[in-house]
C-alpha positions in Angstrom: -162.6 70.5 18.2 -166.0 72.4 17.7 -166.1 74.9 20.2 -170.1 74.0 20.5 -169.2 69.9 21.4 -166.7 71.1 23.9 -168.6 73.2 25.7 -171.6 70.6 25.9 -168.5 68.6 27.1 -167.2 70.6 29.6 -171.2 71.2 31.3 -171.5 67.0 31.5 -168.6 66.6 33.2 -169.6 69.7 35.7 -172.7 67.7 35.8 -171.2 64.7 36.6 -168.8 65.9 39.9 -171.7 67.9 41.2 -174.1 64.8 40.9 -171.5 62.7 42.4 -171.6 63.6 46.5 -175.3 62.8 46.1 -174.6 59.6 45.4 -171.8 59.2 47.7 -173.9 60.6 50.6 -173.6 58.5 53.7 -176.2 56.3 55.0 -176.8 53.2 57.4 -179.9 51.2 57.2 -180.6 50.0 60.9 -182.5 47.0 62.4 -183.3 47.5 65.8 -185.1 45.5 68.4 -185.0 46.9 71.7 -188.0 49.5 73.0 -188.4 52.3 70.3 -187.6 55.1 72.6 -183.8 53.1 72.7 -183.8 52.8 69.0 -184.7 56.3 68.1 -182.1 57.7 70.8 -179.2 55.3 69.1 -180.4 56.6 65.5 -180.5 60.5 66.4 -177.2 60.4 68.0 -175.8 58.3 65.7 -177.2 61.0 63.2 -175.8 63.9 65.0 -172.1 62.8 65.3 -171.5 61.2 62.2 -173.9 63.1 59.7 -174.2 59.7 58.2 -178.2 59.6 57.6 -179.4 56.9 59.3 -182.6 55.0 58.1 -184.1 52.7 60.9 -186.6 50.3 61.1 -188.0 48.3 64.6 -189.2 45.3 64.4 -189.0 41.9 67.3 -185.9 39.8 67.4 -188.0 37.0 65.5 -189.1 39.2 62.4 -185.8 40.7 62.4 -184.1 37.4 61.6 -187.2 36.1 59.4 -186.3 39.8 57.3 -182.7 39.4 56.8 -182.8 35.3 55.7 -185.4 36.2 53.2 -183.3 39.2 51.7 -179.9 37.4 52.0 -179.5 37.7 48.2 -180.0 41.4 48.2 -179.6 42.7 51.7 -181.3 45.9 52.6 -180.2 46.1 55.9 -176.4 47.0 57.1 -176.8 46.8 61.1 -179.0 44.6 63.4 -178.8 46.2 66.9 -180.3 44.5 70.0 -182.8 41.7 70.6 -181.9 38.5 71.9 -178.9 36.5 71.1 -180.5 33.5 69.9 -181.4 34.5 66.6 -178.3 36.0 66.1 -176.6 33.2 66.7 -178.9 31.5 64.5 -178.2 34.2 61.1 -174.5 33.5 62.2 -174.4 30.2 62.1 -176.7 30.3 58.3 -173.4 32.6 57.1 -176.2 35.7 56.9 -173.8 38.3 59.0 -170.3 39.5 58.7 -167.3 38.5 60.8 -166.0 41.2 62.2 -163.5 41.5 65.1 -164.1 44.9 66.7 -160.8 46.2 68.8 -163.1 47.0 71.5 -163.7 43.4 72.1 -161.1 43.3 75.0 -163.4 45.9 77.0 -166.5 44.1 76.8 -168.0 41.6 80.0 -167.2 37.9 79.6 -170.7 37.3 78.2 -170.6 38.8 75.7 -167.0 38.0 74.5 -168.5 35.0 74.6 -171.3 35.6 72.3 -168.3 36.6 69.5 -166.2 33.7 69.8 -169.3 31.1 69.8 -170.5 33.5 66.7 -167.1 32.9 64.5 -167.1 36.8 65.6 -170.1 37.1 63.4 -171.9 39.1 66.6 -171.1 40.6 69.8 -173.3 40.8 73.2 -174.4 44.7 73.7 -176.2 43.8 77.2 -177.7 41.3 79.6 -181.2 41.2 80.7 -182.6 38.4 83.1 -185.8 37.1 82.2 -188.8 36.8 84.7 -192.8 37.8 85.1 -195.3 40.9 86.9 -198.2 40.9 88.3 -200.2 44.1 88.6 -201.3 44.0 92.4 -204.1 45.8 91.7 -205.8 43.3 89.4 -204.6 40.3 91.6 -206.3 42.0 94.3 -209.5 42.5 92.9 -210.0 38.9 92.2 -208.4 38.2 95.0 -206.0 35.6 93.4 -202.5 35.2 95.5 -199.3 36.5 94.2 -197.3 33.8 91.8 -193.4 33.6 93.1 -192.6 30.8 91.0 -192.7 29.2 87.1 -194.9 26.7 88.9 -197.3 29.2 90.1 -198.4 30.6 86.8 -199.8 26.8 85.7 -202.5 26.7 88.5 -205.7 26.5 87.2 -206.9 29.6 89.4 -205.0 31.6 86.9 -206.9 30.9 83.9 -207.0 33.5 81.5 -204.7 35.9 83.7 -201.3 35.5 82.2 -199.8 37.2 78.9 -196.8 35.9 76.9 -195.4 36.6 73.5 -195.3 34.3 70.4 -191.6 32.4 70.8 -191.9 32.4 66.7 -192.1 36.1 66.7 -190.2 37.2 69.9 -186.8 36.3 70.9 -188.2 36.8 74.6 -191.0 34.3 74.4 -188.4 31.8 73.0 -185.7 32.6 75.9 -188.3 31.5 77.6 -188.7 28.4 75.9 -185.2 27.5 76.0 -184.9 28.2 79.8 -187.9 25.9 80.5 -186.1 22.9 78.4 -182.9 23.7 80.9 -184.8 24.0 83.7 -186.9 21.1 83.4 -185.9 18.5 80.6 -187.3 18.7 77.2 -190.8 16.7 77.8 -191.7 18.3 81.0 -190.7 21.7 79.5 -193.4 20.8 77.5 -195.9 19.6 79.5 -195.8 23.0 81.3 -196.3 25.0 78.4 -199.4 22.6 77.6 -200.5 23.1 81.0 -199.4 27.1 81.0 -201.5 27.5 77.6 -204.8 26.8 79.1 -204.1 30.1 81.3 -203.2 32.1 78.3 -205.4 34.8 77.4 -202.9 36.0 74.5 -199.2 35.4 72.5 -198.3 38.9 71.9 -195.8 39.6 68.8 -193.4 41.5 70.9 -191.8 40.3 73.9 -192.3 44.0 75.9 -196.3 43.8 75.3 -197.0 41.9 78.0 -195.3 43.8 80.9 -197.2 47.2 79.4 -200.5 45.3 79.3 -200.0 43.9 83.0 -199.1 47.6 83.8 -202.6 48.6 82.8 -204.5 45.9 84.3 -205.4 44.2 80.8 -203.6 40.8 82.2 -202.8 40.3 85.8 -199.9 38.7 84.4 -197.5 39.2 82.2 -194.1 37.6 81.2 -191.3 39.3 79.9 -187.9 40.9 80.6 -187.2 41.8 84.1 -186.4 45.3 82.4 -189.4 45.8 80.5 -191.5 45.0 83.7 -189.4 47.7 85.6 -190.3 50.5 83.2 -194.1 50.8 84.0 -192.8 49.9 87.5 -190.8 53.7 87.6 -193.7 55.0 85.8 -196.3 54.4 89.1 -197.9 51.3 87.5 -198.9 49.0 90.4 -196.6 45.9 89.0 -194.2 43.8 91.0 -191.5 42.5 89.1 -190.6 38.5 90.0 -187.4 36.6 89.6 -189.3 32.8 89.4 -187.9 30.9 92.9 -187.1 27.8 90.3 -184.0 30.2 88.6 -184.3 31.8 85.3 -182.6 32.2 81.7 -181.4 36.0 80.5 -180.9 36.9 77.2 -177.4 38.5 75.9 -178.6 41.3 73.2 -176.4 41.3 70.8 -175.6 43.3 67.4 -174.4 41.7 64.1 -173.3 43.4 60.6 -175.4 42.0 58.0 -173.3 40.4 55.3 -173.0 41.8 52.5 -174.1 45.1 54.0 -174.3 48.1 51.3 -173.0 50.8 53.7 -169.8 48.5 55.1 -168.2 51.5 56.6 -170.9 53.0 58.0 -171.8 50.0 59.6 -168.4 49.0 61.5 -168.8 53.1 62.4 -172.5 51.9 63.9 -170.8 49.0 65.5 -167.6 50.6 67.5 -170.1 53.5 68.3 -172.8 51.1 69.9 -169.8 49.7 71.9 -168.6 52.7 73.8 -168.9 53.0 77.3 -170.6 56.5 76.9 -173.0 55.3 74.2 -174.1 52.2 76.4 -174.5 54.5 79.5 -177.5 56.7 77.7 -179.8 53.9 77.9 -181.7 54.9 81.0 -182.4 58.1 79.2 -184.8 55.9 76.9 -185.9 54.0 79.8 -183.7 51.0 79.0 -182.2 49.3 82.0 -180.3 46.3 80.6 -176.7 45.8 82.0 -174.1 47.3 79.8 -171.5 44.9 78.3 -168.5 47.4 78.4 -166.8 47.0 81.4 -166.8 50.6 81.7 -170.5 51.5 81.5 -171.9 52.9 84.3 -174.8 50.2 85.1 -177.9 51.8 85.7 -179.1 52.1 89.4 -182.5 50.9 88.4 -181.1 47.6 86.5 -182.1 44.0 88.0 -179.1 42.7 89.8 -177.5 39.6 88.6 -176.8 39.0 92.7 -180.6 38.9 93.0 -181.6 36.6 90.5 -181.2 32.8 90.5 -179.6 32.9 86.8 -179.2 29.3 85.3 -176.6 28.4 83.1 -177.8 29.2 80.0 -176.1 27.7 76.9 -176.1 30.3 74.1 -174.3 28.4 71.7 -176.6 25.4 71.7 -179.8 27.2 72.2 -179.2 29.6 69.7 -178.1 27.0 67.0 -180.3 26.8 63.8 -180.5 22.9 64.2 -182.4 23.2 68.2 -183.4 26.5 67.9 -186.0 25.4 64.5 -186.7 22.0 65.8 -188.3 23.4 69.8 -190.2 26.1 68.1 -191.8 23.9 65.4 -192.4 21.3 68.2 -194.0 24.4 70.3 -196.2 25.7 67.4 -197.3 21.8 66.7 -198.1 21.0 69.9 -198.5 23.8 72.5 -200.2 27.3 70.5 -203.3 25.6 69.3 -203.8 22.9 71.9 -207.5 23.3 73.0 -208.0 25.1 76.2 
C-alpha cells in the first residue's frame, strides 16, 4: 500500500473517533411550564448531576401543547414538565407522547397514578394545585369595593373592570377554570357566567400566573389563578388575600409526558425518574413553588394550600382533558364569550 494513502488513512480515522463524542454528547431538550424560577432550578440541577446539557424552553401549558402537535412529524422537544393536565391528556390521547411506565409509579399519590392509567401511561401527575382568586386589599380598599368570597361575587357589576384572568386558549389555568365552571354549574349556565364575568374583565392574560402578580401590584383588584401562584406575592409582603370560592373549586394535576418520538430517549426517561424523586420534588419551595408533591414521600411544603381547606369538587380529568370536550368548550368560549361586547 502507498505509505502516503495510508497515512492520509490512518489521520481520517483519528479524525473520525475524536469527532465522534461531539456528536454523541448528551443533551435533553425541555418544555417546561411552571414559574421560570422552577424551571431554571430543574434544568441546573438536572445539569449538574447528570452532565447531560440540558436545553430548556418555558412557555404556558396551551402553547406547549399547540408546539409539540405542530412539530409531531419532527419533534424538537424530548420532555414536557409541568402545566396542567388537561393538555396532556389531550397530546396523549392524539398519540403525540410516549408510553412509558416509570417503576416509581407505586410511590406516587393516587392522583396522579391516576393521571397514568387514564393516559395509556402516556403521562404522570408531578403535583396538585387547587384553583381559586386574590384580591389585593389595598386596591379594594381604596374604591371601597367589598371583598368577593365566592365565584358569584366576581360577576357583580360593582366589579367592572377589576378582575384579571388568562386566555383558556393559551393557559391551561384559565381553562381549569372553564372546566370547573361546566362541573360546577352545567354547561349553559357555565356560560352565562363567563358572559356575565366578561363584562368585568379588564384583560385575558397569556399565562395563567399573570394575574395573581398583577393583583399583587395593584394593576387589577383581582386576579384569578392558582391558589399557589397567589401565595407567592402573598410571602413576598404584597397586600393579597388568597380565596378558595365558597361554591367549591377544580385543581389541576401537573403532569410531565415524554414526547414521542423524542431525539434524546434516554435522557429523557433520565429527566423523567429524576423529576419523580422525593428529594427533587421537595426543592420546589426553593423556587417559590408550593404545589403538593405527588410522591408520597415529598415533604409538602408548609406554605402549600391545604386540600382540608378547600372545597375541591370532583374533577374529571379524563373527560375534561379529552381532545373531543376539551376543543369543542374552548371553541364555544372563543365564539361566544372573549369578544362578546361589554
Amino acid at each position: 500500500m502507498n505509505p502516503y494513502r495510508s497515512a492520509l488513512a490512518t489521520l481520517a480515522l483519528g479524525a473520525l473517533f475524536s469527532a465522534a463524542p461531539a456528536t454523541q454528547a448528551q443533551q435533553l431538550n425541555l418544555l417546561c411550564n411552571p414559574a421560570i424560577d422552577w424551571c431554571e432550578l430543574m434544568k441546573n440541577k438536572f445539569e449538574a448531576e447528570t452532565g447531560i446539557k440540558t436545553n430548556m424552553t418555558r412557555r404556558s401549558s396551551g402553547e406547549s401543547y399547540a408546539q409539540i402537535r405542530a412539530e409531531a412529524a419532527n419533534p424538537k422537544i424530548d420532555v414536557w414538565w409541568g402545566g396542567t393536565g388537561d393538555p396532556h391528556l389531550q397530546a396523549a390521547a392524539e398519540g403525540l407522547t410516549e408510553v412509558y411506565v416509570s417503576p416509581t409509579l407505586p410511590k406516587l399519590q393516587p392522583w396522579a397514578r391516576k393521571v397514568a392509567d387514564v393516559s395509556g401511561h402516556r403521562t404522570v401527575g408531578i403535583y396538585l394545585g387547587a384553583l381559586g382568586f386574590g384580591y389585593n386589599e389595598k386596591t379594594l380598599a381604596s374604591k371601597k369595593l367589598a371583598a368577593p368570597k365566592c365565584w358569584a361575587d366576581l360577576i357583580d357589576p360593582k366589579y367592572k373592570d377589576e378582575v384579571q384572568m388568562p386566555d383558556p386558549n393559551s393557559s391551561g389555568t384559565a381553562y381549569t377554570m372553564l372546566a370547573t365552571l361546566v362541573q360546577l354549574m352545567g354547561e349553559e349556565k357555565a356560560f352565562a357566567y363567563m358572559k356575565a364575568l366578561h363584562k368585568n374583565i379588564n384583560q385575558y392574560t397569556k399565562s395563567g400566573i399573570a394575574p395573581s402578580q398583577a393583583a399583587a401590584r395593584g394593576e387589577t383588584a383581582i386576579g384569578i389563578s392558582f391558589m399557589h401562584d397567589l401565595v407567592i406575592p402573598k410571602l413576598a409582603g404584597f397586600p393579597i388575600v388568597v380565596v378558595a370560592p365558597c361554591e367549591g373549586t377544580g385543581y389541576e394535576i401537573g403532569s410531565m409526558s415524554i414526547v414521542k418520538g423524542a431525539r434524546n430517549m434516554a435522557e429523557a426517561k433520565k429527566f423523567y425518574e429524576f423529576a419523580l424523586r422525593p428529594d427533587i420534588q421537595a426543592l420546589a419551595p426553593q423556587a417559590k413553588s408550593y404545589q403538593i408533591p405527588s410522591n408520597v414521600d415529598a415533604k409538602v411544603p408548609a406554605e402549600a394550600i391545604k386540600p382540608s381547606d378547600v372545597k375541591l369538587i370532583d374533577y374529571d380529568q379524563a373527560k375534561y382533558g379529552s381532545s373531543e370536550v376539551r376543543k369543542r368548550l374552548l371553541a364555544r368560549w372563543t365564539n361566544e364569550v372573549s369578544g362578546a361586547m361589554k
